[in-house]
C-alpha positions as CSV (number, residue, x, y, z in Angstrom):
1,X,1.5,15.7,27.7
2,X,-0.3,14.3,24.6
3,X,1.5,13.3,21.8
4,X,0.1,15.3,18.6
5,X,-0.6,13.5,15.7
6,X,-1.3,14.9,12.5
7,X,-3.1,12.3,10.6
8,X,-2.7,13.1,7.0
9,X,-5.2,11.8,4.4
10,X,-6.6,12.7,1.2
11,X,-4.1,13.0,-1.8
12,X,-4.0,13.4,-5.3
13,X,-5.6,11.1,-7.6
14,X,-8.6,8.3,-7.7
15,X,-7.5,6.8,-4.6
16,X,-8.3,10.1,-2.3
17,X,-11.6,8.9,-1.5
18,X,-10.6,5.2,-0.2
19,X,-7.7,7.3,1.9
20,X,-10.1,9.4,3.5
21,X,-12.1,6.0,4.5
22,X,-9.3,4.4,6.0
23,X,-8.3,7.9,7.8
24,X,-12.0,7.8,9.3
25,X,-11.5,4.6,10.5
26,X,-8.0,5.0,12.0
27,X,-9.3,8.2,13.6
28,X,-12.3,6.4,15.6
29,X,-9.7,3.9,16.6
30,X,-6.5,6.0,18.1
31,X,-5.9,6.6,21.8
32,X,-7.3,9.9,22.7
33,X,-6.3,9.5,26.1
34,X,-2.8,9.5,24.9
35,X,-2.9,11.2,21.3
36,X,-4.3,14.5,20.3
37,X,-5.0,13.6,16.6
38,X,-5.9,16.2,14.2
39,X,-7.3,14.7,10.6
40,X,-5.2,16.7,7.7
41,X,-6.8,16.8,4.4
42,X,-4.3,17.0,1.2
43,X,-5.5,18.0,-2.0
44,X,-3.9,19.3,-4.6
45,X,-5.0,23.1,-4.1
46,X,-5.6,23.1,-0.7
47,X,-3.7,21.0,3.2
48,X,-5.6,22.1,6.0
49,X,-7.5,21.1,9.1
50,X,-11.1,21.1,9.4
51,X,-12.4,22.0,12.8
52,X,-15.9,21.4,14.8
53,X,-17.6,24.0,13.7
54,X,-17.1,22.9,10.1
55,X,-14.0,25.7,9.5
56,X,-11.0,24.9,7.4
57,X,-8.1,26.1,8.9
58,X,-5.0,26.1,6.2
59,X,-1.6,24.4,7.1
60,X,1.6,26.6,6.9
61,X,3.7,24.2,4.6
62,X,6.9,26.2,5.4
63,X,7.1,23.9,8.7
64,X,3.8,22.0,8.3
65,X,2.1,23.5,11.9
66,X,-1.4,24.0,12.2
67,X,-2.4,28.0,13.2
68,X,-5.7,28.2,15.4
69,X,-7.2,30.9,17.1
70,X,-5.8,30.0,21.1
71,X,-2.8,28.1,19.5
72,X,-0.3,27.3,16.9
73,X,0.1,23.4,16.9
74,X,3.7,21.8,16.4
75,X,3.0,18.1,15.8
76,X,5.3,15.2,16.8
77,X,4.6,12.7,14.4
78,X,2.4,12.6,11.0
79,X,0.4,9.6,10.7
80,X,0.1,8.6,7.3
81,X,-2.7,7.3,5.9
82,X,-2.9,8.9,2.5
83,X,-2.8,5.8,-0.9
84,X,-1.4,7.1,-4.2
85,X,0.3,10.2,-4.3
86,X,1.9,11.5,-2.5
87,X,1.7,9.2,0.1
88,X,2.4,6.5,-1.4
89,X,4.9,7.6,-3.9
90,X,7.6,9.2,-1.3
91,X,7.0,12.5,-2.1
92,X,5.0,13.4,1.2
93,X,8.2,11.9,3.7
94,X,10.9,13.6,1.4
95,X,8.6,17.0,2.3
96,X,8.4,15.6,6.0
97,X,11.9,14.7,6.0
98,X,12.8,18.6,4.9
99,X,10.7,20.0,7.6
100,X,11.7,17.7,10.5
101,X,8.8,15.7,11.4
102,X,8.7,11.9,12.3
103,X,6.4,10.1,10.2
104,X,4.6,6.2,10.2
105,X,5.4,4.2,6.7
106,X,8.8,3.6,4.6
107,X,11.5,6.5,3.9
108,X,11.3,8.6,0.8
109,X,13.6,6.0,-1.5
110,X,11.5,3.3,-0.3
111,X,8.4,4.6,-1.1
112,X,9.2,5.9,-3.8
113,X,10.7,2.5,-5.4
114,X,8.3,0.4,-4.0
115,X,5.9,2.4,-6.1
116,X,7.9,1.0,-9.0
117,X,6.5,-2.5,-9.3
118,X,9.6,-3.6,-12.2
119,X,12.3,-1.6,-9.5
120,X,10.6,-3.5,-6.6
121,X,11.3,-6.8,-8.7
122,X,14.5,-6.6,-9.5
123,X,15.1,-5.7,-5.5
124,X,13.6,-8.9,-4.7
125,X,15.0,-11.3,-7.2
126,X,17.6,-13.1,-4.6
127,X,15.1,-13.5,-1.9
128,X,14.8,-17.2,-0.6
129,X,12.1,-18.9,-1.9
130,X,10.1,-16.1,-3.4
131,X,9.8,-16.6,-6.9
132,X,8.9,-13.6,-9.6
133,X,6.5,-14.0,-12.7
134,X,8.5,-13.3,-15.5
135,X,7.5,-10.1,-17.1
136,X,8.6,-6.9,-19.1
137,X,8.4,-2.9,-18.7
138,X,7.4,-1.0,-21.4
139,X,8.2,2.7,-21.6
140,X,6.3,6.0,-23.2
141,X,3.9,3.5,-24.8
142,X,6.3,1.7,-27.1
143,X,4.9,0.1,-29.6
144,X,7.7,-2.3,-30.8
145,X,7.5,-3.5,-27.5
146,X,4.8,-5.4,-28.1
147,X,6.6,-7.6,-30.4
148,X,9.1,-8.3,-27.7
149,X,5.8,-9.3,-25.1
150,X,4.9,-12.1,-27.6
151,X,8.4,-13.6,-28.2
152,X,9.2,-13.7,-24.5
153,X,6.2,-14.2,-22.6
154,X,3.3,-16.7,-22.7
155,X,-0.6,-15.8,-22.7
156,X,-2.5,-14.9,-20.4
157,X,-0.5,-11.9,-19.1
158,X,-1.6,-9.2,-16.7
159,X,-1.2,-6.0,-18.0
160,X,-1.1,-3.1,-15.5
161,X,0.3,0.3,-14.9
162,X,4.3,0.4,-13.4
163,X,3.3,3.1,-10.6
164,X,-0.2,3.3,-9.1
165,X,-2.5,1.1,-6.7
166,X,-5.9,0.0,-6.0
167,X,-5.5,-2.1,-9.2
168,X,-6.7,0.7,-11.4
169,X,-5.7,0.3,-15.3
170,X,-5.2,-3.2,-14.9
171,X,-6.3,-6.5,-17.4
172,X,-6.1,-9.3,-18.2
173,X,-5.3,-10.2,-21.5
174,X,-6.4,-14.3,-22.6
175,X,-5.5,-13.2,-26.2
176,X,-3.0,-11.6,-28.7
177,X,-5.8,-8.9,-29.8
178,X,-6.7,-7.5,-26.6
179,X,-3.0,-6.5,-26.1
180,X,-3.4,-3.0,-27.5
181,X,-6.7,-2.1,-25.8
182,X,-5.2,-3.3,-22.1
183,X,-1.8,-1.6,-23.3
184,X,-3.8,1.9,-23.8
185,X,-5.8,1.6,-20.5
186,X,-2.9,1.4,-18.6
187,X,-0.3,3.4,-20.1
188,X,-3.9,6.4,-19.9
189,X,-3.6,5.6,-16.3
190,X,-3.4,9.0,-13.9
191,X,0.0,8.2,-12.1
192,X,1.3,5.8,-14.5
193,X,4.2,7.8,-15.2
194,X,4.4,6.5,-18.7
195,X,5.5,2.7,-17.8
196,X,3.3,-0.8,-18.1
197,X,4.1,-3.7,-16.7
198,X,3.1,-7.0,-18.5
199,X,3.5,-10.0,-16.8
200,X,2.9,-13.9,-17.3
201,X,-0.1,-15.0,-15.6
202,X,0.3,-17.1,-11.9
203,X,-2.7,-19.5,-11.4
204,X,-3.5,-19.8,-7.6
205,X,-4.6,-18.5,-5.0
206,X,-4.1,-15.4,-3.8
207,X,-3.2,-14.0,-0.6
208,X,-2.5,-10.3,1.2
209,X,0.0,-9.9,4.6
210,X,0.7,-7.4,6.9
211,X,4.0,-7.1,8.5
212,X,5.2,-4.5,11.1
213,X,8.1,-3.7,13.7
214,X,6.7,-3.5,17.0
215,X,9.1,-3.2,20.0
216,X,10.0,-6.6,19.7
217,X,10.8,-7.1,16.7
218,X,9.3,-7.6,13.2
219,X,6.0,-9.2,13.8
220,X,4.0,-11.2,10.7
221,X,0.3,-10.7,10.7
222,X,-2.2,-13.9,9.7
223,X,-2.4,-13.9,6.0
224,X,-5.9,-13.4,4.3
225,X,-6.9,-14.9,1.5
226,X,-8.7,-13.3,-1.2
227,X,-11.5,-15.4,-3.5
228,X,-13.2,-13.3,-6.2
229,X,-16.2,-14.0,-8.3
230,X,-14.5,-12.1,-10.7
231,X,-11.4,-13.0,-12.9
232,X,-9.2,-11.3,-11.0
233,X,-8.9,-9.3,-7.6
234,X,-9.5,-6.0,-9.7
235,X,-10.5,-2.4,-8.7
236,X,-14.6,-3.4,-8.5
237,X,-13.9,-6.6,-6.6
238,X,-11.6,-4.8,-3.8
239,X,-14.1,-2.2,-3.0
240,X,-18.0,-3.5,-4.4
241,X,-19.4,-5.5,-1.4
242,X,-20.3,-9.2,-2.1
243,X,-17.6,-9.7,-5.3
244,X,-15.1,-11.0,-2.6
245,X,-14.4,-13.1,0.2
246,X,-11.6,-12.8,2.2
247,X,-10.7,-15.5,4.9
248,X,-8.5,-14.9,7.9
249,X,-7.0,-16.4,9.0
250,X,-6.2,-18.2,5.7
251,X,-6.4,-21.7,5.1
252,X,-2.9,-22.6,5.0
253,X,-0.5,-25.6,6.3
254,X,2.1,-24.7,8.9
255,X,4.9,-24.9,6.0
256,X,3.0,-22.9,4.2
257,X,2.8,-20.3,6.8
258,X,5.9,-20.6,8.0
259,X,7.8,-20.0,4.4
260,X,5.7,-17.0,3.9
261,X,6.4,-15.4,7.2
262,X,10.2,-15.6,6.6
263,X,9.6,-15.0,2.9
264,X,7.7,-11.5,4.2
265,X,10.2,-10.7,6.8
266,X,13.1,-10.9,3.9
267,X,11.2,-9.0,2.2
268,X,10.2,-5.9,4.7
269,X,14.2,-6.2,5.2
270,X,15.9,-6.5,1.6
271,X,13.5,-3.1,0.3
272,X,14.7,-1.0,3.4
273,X,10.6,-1.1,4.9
274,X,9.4,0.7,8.2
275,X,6.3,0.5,10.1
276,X,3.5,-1.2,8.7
277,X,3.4,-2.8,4.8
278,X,1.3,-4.9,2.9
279,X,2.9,-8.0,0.7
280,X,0.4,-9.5,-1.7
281,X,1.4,-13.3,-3.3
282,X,0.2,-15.7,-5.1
283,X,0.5,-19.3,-3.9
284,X,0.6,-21.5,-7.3
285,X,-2.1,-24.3,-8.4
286,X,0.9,-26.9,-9.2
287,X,4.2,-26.1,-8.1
288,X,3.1,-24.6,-4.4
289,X,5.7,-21.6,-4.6
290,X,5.0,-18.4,-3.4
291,X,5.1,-15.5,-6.1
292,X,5.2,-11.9,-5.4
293,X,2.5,-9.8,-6.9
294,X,3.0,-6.4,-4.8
295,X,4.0,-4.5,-2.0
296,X,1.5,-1.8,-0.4
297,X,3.6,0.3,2.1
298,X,0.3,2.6,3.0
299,X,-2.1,-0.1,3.2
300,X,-6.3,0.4,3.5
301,X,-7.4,0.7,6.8
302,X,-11.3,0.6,7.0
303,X,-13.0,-1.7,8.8
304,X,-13.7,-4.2,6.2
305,X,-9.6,-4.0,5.3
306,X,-7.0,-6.7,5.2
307,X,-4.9,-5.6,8.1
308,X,-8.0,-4.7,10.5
309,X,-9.1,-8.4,9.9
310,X,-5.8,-9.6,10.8
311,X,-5.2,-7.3,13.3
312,X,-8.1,-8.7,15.0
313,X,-7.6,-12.4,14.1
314,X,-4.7,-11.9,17.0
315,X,-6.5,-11.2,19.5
316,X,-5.1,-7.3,19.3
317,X,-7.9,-4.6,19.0
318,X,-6.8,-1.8,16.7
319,X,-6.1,1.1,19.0
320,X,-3.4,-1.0,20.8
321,X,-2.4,-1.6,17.4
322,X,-2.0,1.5,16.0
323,X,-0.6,2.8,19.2
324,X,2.2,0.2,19.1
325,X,2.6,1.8,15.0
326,X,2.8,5.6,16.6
327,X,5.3,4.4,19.5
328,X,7.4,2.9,17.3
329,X,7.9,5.7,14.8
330,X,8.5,8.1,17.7
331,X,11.3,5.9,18.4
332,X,12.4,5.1,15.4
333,X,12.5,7.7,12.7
334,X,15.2,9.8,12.9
């Protein structure tokens, strides 16, 4: 008998529309022959199922099953494919963890840290070689704060909301001035929470991973790396075609890829990760040390996305990926 997979997309804020891209995707690409998949559409008035003939069917959330009219369906696993909240955030696998069904992607504490980038920091900061901008957290828009930023930290910084993803709210800020207006952009940030994080500006190049447990162990995708026309790898350059190229497998020197694979693995380790996650460095222009910039633990799965490129750069095609993804949580999550 089929395994029934409730794919679960949509969600809350900006980054609904990019979820329900990636859940496309992932639905064209899982087994059929082994997985009945049903796509499940979170908003924030409304979780249900939409069926052929165009009718929404409403999830009970006392037990998250899916009532039809020949059947009431009890899935065995939610796939997760939902960025921001509450996907992202931990809030979806503390309800799943309540109700008793297995899930893809990190716990509830992990999520739910990792969504923290100055928590996720200070988690890392005794990793081998991974090295940290430094930076400061600045709570319910404080403006003495600021005075702190210019004693402790040196220009250009990179000013960005403490929760969130897709790089929405973020600058960068070349001088003193534009401080306040990058401060207010991100603190005005839907999912912000009420934190900014400012940190020193790293000048390389940057590059995305994917890292996994399969059933043989933790297994370290082929980095990309990402080169922007624009000053940074902001919101417009990740999803407006032509402002990016990505190459993977990136141009790297086997140190080089063999310090980020154990670097990544520590990583996935040391913050408690499951399934699939996404670490994002930068490699720097003079010293050649790896610094963290985040961790994605739902990451983008269209077509055009980091981990389908790197998927494929292996030699794996993405069903036999994302079945391995689904076996393993079976398995795994208790």
């Amino acid at each position: 008998m089929n395994a029934k997979i409730a794919l679960i997309t949509g969600g809350f804020t900006g980054e609904a529309e990019v979820s329900l891209k990636s859940a496309a995707f992932v639905a064209q690409k899982l087994d059929t022959k082994r997985f009945d998949v049903y796509k499940i559409i979170l908003t924030k008035h409304s979780w249900h199922y939409i069926d052929e003939s165009g009718i929404e069917h409403e999830i009970d959330r006392k037990n998250f099953t899916l009532s039809l009219p020949d059947k009431v369906i009890a899935f065995d696993l939610a796939f997760i494919m939902l960025h921001g909240s509450p996907g992202e955030d931990g809030k979806l696998q503390g309800y799943l963890d309540m109700v008793g069904l297995k899930y893809t992607s990190c716990d509830t504490l992990t999520s739910a840290l990792t969504m923290n980038k100055a928590y996720t920091k200070l988690l890392l900061q005794d990793v081998k070689n991974l090295h940290l901008a430094k930076s400061i957290c600045l709570l319910d828009n404080n403006k003495e704060g600021q005075f702190a930023i210019f004693a402790q930290l040196k220009l250009p910084y990179f000013v960005k909301p403490n929760g969130g993803g897709s790089s929405i709210g973020m600058t960068k800020v070349n001088k003193r001035e534009e401080l306040v207006t990058a401060l207010e952009r991100a603190f005005n940030t839907e999912n912000a929470n009420k934190q900014v994080l400012i940190e020193e500006f790293v000048t390389g190049r940057e590059f995305s991973i994917g890292v996994y447990r399969s059933s043989k162990g933790l297994e370290v995708l082929p980095a990309t790396e990402v080169i922007t026309s624009r000053e940074f790898f902001d919101f417009e350059a990740k999803y407006t075609p032509g402002l990016t190229e990505e190459i993977t497998p990136a141009d790297l020197t086997s140190e080089e890829q063999e310090r980020i694979k154990g670097i990544v693995k520590d990583v996935y380790v040391t913050l408690n990760c499951k399934g699939l996650v996404r670490i994002d460095f930068f490699l720097e222009k003079d010293s050649n040390k790896f610094y963290f910039i985040e961790i994605n633990t739902i990451p983008g799965q269209t077509e055009q996305s980091f981990i389908p490129q790197q998927v494929r750069a292996t030699g794996m095609n993405e069903t036999d990926f994302y079945s391995e993804l689904i076996t393993q949580a079976l398995i795994d999550n208790k």
